[in-house]
mmCIF file as gemmi writes it, N, C-alpha and C atoms, coordinates in Angstrom:
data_model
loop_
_atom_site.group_PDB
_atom_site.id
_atom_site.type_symbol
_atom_site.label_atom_id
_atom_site.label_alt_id
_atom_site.label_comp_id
_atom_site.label_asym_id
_atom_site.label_entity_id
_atom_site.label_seq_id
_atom_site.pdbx_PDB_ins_code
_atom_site.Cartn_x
_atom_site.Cartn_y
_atom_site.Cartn_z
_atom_site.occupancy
_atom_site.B_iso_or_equiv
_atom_site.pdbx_formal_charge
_atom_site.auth_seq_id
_atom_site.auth_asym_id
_atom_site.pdbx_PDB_model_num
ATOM 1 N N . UNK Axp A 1 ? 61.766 17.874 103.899 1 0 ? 1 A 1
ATOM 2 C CA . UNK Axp A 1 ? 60.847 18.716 104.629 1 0 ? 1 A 1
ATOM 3 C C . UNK Axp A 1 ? 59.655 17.889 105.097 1 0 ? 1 A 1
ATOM 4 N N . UNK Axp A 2 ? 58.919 18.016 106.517 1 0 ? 2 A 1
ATOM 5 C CA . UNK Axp A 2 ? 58.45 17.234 106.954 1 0 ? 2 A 1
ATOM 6 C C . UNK Axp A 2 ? 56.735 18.327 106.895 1 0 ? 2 A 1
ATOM 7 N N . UNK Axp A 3 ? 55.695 18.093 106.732 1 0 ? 3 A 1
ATOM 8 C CA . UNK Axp A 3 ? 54.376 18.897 107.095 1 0 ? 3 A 1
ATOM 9 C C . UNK Axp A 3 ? 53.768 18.143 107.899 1 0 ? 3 A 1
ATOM 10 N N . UNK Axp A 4 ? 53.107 19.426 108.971 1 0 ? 4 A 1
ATOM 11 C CA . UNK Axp A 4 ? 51.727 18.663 109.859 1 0 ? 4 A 1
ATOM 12 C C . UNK Axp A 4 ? 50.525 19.815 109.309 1 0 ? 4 A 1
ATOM 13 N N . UNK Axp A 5 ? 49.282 19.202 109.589 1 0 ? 5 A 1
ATOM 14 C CA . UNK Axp A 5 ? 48.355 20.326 110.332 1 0 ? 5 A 1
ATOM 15 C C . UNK Axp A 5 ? 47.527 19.724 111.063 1 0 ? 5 A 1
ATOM 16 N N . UNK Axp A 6 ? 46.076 20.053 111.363 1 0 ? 6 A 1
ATOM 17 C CA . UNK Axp A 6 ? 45.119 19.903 111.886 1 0 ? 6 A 1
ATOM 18 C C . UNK Axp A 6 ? 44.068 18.88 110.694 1 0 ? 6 A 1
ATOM 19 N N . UNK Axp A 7 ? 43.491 18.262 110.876 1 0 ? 7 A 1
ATOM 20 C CA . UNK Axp A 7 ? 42.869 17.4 109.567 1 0 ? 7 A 1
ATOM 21 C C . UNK Axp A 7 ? 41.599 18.151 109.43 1 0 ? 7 A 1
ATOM 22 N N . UNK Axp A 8 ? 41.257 18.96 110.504 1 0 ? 8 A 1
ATOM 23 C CA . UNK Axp A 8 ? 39.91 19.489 110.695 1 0 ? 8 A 1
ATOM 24 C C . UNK Axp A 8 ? 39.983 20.699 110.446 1 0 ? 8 A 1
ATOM 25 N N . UNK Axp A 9 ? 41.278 21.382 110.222 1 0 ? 9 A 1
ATOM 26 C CA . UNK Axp A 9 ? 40.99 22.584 110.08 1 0 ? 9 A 1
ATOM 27 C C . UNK Axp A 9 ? 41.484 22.235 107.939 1 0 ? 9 A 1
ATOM 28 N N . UNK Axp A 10 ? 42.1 21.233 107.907 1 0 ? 10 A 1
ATOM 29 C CA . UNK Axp A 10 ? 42.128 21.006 106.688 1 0 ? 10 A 1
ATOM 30 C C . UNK Axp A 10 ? 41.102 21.08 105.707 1 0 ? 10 A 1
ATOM 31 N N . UNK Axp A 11 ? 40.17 20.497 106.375 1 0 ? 11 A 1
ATOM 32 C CA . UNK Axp A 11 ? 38.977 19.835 105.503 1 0 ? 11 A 1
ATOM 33 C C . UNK Axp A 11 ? 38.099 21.349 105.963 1 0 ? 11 A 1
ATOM 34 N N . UNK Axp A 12 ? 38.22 21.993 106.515 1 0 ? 12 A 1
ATOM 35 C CA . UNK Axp A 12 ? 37.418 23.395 106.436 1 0 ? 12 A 1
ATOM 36 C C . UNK Axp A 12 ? 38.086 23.803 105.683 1 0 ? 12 A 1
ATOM 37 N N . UNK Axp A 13 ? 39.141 24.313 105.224 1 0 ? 13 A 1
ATOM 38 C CA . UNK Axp A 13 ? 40.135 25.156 104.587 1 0 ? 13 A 1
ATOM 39 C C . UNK Axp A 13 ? 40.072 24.796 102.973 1 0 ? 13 A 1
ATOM 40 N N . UNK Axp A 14 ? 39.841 23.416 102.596 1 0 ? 14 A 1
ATOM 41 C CA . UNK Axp A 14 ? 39.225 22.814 101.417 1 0 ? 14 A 1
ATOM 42 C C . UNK Axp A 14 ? 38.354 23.879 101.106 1 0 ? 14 A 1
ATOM 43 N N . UNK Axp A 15 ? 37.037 23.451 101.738 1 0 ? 15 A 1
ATOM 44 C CA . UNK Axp A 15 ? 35.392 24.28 101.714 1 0 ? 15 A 1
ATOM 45 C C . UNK Axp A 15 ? 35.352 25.353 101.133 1 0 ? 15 A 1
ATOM 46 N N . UNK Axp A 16 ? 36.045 25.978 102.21 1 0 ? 16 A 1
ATOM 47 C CA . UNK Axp A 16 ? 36.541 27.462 102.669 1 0 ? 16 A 1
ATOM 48 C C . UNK Axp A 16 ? 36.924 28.29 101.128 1 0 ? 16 A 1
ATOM 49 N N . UNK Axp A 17 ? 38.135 27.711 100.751 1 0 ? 17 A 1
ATOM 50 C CA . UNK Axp A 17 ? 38.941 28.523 100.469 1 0 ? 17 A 1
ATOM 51 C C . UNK Axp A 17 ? 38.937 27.405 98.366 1 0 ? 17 A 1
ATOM 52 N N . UNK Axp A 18 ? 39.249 26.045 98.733 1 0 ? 18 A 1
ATOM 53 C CA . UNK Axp A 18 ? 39.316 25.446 97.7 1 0 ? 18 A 1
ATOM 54 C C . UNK Axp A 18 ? 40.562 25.132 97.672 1 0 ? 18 A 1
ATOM 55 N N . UNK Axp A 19 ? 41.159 25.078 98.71 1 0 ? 19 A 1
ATOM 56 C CA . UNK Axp A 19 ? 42.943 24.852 98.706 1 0 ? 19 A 1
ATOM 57 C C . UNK Axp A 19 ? 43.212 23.403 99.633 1 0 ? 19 A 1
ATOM 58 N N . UNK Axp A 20 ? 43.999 22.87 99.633 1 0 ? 20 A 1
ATOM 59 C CA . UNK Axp A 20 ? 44.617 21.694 100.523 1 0 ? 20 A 1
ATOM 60 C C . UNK Axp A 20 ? 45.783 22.275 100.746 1 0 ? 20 A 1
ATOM 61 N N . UNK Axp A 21 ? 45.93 21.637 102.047 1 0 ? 21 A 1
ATOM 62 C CA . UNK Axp A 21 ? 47.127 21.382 102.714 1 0 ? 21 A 1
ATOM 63 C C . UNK Axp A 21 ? 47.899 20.864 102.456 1 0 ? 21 A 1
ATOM 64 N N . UNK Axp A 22 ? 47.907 19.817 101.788 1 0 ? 22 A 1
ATOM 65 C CA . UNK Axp A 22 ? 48.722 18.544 101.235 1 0 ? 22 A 1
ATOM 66 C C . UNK Axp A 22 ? 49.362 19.241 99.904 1 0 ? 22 A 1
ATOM 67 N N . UNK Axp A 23 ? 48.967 20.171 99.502 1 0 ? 23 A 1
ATOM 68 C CA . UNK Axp A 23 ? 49.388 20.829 98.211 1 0 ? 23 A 1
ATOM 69 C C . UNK Axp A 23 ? 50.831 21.896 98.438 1 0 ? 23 A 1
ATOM 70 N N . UNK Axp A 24 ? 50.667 21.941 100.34 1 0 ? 24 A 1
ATOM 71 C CA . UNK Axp A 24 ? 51.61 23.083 100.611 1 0 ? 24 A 1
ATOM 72 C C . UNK Axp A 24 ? 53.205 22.317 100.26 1 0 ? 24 A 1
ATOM 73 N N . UNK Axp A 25 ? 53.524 21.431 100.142 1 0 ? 25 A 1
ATOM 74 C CA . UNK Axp A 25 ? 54.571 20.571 99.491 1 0 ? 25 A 1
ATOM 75 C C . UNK Axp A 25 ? 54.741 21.315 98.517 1 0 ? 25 A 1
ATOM 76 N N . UNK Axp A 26 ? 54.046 21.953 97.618 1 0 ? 26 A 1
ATOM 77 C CA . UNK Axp A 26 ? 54.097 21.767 96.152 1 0 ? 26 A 1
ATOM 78 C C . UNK Axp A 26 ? 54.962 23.412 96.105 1 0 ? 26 A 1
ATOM 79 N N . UNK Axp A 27 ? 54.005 24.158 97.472 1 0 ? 27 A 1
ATOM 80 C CA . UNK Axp A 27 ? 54.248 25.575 97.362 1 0 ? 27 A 1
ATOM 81 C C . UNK Axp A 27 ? 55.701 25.851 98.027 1 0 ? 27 A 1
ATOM 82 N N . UNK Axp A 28 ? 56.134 24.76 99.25 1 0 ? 28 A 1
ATOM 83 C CA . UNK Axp A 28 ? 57.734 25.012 99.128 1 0 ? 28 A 1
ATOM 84 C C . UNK Axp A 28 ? 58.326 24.294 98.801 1 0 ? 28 A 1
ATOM 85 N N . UNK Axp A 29 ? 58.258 23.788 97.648 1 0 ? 29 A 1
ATOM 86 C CA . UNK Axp A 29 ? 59.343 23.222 97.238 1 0 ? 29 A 1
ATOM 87 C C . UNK Axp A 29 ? 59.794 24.152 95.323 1 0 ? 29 A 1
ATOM 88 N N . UNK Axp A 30 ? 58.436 25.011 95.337 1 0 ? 30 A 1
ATOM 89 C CA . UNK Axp A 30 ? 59.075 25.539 94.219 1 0 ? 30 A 1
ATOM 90 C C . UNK Axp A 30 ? 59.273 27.418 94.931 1 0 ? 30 A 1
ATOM 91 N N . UNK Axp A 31 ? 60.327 28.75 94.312 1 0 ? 31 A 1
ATOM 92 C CA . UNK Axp A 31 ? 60.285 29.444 94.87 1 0 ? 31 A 1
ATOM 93 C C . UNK Axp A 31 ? 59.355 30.134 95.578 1 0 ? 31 A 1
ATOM 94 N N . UNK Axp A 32 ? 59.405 30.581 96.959 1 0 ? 32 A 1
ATOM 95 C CA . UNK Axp A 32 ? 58.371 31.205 97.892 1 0 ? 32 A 1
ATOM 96 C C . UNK Axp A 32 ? 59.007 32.453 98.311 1 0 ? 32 A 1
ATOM 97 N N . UNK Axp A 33 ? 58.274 33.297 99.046 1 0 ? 33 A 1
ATOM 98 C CA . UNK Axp A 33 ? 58.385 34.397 99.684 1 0 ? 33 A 1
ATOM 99 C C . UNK Axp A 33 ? 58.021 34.093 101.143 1 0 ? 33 A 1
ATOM 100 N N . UNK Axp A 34 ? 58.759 34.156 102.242 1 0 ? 34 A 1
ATOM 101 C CA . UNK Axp A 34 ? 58.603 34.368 103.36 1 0 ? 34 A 1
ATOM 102 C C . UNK Axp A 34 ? 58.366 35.36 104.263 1 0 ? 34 A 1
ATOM 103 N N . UNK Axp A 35 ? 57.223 35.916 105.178 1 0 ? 35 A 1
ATOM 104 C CA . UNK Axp A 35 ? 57.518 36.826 106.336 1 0 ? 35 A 1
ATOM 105 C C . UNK Axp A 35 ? 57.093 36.429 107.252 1 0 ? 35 A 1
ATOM 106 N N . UNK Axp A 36 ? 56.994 37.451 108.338 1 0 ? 36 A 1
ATOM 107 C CA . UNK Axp A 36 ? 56.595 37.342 109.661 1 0 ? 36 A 1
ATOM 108 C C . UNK Axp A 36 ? 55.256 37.454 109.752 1 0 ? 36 A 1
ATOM 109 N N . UNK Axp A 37 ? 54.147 36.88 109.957 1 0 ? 37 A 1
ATOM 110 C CA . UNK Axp A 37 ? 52.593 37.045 109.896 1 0 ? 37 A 1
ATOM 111 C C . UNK Axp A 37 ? 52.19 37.416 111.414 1 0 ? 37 A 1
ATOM 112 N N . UNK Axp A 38 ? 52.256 36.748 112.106 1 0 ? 38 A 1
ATOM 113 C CA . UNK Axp A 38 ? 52.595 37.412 113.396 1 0 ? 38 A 1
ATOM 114 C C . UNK Axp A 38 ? 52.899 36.101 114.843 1 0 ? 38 A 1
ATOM 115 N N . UNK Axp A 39 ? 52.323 36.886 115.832 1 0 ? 39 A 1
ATOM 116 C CA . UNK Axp A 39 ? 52.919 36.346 116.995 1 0 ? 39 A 1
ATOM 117 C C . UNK Axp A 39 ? 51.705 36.008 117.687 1 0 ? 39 A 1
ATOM 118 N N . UNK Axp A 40 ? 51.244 35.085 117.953 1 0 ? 40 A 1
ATOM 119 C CA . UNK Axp A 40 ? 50.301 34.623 118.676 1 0 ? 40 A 1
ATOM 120 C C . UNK Axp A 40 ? 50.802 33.37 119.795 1 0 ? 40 A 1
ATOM 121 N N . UNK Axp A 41 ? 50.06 33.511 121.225 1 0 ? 41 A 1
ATOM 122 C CA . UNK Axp A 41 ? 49.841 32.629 122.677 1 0 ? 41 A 1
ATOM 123 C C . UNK Axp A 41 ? 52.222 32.848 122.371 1 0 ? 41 A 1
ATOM 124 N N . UNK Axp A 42 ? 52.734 33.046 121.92 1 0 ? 42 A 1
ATOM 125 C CA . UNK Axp A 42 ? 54.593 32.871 122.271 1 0 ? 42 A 1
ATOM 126 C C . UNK Axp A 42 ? 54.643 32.23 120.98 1 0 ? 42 A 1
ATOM 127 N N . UNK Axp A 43 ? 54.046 31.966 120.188 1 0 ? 43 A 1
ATOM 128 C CA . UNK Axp A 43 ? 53.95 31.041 118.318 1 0 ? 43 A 1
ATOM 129 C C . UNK Axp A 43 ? 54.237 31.737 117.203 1 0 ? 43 A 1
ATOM 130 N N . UNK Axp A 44 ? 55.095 31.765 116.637 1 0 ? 44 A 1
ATOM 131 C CA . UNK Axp A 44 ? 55.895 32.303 115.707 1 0 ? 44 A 1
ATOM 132 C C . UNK Axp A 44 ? 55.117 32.599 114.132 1 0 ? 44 A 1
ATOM 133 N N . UNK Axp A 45 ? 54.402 33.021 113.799 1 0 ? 45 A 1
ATOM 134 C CA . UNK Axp A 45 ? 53.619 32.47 112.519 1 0 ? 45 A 1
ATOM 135 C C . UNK Axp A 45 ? 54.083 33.377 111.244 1 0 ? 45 A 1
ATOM 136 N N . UNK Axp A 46 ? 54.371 32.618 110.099 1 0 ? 46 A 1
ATOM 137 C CA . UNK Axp A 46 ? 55.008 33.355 109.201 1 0 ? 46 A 1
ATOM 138 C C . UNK Axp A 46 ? 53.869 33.074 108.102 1 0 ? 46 A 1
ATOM 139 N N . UNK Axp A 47 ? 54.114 33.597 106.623 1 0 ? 47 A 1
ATOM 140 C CA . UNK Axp A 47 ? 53.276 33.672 105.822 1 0 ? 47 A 1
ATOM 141 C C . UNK Axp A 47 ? 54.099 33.246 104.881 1 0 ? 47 A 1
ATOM 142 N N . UNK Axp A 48 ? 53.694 32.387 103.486 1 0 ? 48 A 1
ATOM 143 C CA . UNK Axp A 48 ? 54.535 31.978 102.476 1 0 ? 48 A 1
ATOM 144 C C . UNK Axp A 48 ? 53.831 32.732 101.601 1 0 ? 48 A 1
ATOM 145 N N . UNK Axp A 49 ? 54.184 32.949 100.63 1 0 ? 49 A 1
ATOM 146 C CA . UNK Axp A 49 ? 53.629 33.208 99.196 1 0 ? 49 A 1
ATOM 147 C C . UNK Axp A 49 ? 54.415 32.768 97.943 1 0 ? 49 A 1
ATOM 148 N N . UNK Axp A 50 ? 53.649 31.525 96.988 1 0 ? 50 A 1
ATOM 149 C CA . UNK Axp A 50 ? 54.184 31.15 96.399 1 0 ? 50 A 1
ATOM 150 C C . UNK Axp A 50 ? 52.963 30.462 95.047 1 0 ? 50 A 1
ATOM 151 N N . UNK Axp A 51 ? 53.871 29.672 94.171 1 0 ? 51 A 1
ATOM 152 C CA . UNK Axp A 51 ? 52.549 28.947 93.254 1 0 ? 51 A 1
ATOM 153 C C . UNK Axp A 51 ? 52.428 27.645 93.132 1 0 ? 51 A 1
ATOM 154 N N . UNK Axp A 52 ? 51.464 27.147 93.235 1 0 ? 52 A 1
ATOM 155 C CA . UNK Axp A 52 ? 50.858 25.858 93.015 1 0 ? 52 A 1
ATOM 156 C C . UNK Axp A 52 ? 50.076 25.791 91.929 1 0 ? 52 A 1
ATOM 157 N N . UNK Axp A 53 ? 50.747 25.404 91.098 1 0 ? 53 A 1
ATOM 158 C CA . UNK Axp A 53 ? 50.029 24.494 89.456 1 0 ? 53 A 1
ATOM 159 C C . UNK Axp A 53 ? 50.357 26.17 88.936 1 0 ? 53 A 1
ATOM 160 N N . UNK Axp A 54 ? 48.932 26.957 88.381 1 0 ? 54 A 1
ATOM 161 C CA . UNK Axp A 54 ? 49.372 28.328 88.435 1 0 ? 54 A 1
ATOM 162 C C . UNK Axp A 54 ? 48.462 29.387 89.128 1 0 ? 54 A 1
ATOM 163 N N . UNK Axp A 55 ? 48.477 28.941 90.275 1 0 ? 55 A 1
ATOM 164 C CA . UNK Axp A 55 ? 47.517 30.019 91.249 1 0 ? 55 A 1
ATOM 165 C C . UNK Axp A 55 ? 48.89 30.477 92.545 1 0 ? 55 A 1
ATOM 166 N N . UNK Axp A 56 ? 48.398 31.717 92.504 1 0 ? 56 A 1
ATOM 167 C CA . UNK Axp A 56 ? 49.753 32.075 93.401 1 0 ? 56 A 1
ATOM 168 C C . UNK Axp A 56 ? 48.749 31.924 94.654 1 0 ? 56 A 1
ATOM 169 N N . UNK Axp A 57 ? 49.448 31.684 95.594 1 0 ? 57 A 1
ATOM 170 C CA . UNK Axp A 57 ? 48.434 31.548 97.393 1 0 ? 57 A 1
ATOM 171 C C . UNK Axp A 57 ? 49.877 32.165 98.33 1 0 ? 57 A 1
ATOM 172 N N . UNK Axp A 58 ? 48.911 31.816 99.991 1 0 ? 58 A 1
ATOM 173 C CA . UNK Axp A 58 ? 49.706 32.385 101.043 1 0 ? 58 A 1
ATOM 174 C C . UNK Axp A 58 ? 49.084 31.008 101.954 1 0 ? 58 A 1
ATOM 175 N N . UNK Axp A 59 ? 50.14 30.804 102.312 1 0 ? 59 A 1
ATOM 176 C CA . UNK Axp A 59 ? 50.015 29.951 103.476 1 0 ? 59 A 1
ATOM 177 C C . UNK Axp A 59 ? 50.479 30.461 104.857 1 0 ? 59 A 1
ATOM 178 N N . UNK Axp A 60 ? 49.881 30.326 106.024 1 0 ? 60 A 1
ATOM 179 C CA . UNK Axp A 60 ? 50.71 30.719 107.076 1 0 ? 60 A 1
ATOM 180 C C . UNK Axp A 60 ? 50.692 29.652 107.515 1 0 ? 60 A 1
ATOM 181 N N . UNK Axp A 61 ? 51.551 29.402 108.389 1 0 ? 61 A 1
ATOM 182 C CA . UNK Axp A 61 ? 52.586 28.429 108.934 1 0 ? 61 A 1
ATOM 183 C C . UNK Axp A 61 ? 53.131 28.89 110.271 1 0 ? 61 A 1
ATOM 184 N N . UNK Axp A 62 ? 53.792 27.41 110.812 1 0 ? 62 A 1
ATOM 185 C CA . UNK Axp A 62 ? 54.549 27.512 111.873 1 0 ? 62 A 1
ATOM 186 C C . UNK Axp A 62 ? 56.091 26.614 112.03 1 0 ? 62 A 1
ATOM 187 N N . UNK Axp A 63 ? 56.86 27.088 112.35 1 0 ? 63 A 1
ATOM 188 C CA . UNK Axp A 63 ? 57.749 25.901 112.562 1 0 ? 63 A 1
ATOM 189 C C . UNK Axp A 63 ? 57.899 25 113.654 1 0 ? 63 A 1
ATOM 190 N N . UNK Axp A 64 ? 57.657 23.942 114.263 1 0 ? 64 A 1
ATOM 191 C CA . UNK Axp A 64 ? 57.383 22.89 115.347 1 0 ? 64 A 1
ATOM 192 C C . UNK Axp A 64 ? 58.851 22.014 115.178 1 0 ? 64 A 1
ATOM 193 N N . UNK Axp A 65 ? 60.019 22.567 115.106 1 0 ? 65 A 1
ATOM 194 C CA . UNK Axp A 65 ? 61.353 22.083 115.303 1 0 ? 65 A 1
ATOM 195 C C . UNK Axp A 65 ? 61.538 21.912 113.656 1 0 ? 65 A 1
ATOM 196 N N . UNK Axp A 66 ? 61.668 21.071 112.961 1 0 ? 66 A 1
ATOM 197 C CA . UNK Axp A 66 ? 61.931 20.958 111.434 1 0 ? 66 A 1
ATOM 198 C C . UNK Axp A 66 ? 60.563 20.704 110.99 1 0 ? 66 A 1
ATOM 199 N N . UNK Axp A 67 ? 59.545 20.861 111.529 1 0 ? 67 A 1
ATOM 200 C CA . UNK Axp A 67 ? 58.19 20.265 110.704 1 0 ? 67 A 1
ATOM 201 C C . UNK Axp A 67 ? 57.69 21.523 110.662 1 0 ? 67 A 1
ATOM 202 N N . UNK Axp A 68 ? 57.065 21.725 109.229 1 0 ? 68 A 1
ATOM 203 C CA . UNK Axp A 68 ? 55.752 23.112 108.961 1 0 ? 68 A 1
ATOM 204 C C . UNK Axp A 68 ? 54.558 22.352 109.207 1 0 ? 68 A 1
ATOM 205 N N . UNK Axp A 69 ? 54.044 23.653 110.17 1 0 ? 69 A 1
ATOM 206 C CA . UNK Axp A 69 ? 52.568 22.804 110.597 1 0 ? 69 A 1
ATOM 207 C C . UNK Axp A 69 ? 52.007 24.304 109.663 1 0 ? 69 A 1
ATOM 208 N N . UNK Axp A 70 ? 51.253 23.727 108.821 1 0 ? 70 A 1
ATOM 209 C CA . UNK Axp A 70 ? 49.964 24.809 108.106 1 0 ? 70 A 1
ATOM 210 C C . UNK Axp A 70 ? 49.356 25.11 108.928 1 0 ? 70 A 1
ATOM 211 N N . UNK Axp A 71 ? 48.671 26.065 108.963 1 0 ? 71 A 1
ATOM 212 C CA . UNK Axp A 71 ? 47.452 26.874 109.4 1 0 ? 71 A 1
ATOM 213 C C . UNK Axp A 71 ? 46.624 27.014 108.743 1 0 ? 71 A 1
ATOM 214 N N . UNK Axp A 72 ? 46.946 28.049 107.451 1 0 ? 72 A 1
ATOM 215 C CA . UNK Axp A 72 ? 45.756 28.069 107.162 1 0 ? 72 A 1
ATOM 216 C C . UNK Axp A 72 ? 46.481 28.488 105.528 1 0 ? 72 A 1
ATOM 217 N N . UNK Axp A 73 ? 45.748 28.336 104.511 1 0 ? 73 A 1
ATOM 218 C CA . UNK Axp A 73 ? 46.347 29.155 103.204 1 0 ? 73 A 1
ATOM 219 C C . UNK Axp A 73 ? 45.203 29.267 102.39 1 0 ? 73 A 1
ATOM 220 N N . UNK Axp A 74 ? 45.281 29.862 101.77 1 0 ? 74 A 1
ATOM 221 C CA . UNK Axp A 74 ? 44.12 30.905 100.426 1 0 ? 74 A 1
ATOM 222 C C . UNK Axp A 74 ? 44.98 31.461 99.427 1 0 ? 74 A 1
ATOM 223 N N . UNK Axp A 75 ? 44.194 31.798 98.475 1 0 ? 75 A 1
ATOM 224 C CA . UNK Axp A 75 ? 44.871 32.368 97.134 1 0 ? 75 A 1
ATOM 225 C C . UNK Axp A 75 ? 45.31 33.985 97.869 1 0 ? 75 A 1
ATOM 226 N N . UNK Axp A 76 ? 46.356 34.497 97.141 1 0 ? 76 A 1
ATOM 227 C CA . UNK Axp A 76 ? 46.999 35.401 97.456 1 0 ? 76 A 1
ATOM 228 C C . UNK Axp A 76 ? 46.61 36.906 96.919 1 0 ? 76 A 1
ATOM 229 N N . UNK Axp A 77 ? 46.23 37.78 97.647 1 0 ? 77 A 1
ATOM 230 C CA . UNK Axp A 77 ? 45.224 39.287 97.055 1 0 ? 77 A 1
ATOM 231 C C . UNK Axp A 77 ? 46.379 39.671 95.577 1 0 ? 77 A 1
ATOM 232 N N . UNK Axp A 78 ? 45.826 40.846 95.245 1 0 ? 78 A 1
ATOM 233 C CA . UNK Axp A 78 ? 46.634 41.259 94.008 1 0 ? 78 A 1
ATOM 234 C C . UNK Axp A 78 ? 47.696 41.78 94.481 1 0 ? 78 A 1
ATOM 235 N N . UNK Axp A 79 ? 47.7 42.677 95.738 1 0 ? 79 A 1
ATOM 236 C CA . UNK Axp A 79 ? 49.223 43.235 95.532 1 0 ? 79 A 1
ATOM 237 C C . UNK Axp A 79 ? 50.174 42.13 96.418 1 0 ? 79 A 1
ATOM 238 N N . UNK Axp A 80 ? 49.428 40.747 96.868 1 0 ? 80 A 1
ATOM 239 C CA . UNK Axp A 80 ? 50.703 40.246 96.988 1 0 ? 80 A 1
ATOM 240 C C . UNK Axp A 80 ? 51.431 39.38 96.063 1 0 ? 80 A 1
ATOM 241 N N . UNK Axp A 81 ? 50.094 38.895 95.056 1 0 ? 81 A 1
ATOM 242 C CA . UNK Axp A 81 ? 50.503 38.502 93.767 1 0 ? 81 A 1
ATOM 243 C C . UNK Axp A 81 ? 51.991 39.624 92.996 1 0 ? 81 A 1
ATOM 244 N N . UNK Axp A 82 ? 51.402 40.863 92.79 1 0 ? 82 A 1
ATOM 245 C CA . UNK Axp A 82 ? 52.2 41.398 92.396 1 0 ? 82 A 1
ATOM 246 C C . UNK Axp A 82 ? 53.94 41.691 92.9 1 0 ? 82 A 1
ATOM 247 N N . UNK Axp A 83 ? 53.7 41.727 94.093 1 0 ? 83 A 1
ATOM 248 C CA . UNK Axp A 83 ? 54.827 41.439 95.035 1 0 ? 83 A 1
ATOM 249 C C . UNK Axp A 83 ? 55.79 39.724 94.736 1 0 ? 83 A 1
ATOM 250 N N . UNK Axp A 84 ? 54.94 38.627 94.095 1 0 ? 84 A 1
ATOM 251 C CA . UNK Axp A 84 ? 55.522 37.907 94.193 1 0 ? 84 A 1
ATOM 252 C C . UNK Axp A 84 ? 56.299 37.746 92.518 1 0 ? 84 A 1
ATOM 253 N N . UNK Axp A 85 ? 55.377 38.311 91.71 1 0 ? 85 A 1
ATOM 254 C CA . UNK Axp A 85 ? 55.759 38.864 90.157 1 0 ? 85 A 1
ATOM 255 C C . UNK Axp A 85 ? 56.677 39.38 90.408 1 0 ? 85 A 1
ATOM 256 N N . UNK Axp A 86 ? 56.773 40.216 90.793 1 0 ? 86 A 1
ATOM 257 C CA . UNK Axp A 86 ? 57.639 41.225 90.71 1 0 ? 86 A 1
ATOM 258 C C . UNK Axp A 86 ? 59.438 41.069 91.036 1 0 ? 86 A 1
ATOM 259 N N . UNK Axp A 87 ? 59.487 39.986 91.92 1 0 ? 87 A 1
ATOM 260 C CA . UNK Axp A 87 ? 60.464 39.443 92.688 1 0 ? 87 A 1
ATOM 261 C C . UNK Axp A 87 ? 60.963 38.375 91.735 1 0 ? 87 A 1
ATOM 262 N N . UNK Axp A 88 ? 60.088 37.235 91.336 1 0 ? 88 A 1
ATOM 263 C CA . UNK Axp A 88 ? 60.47 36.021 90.795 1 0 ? 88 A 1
ATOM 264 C C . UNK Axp A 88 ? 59.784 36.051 89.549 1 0 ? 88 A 1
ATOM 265 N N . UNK Axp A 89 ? 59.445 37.075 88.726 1 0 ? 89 A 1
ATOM 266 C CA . UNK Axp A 89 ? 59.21 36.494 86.971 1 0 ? 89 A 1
ATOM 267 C C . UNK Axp A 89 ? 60.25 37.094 86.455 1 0 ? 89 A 1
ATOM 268 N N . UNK Axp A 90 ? 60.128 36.35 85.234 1 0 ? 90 A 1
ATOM 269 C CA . UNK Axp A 90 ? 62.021 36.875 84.218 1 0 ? 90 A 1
ATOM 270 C C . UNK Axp A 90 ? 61.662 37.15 83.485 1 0 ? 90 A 1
């Protein structure tokens, strides 16, 4: 799996939120939840929800042929936490 983003919207999104981009590796490569986040300028944007270390987050994303370009990601509200419990704890 290949990632891009923006370096500038990275280093806001740090600030911002307390999350990296570089971490989104971490979030698909262990189980995630995928949807449709929406449709913006003809751009496909989906939403992940998954965990890194043990904070569950949402990343939205794009696909640019086989590469995920991030957008943007933050820790994930409660009911999507729970949504992601609910699916993937044993």
């Amino acid at each position: 799996m290949d990632f891009e983003w923006d370096e500038t919207k990275r280093l806001k999104n740090i600030k911002k939120h307390a999350l990296d981009f570089i971490d989104a590796v971490v979030l698909f490569s262990n189980p995630h939840l995928t949807g449709l986040a929406k449709t913006i300028d003809a751009e496909e944007r989906q939403l992940a929800t998954g965990m890194i270390e043990d904070v569950c987050v949402n990343a939205v994303f794009t696909m640019r042929g086989s590469t995920i370009r991030i957008i943007s990601m933050r820790r994930a509200r409660d009911a999507e936490k729970q949504r992601y419990q609910k699916i993937f704890s044993s």
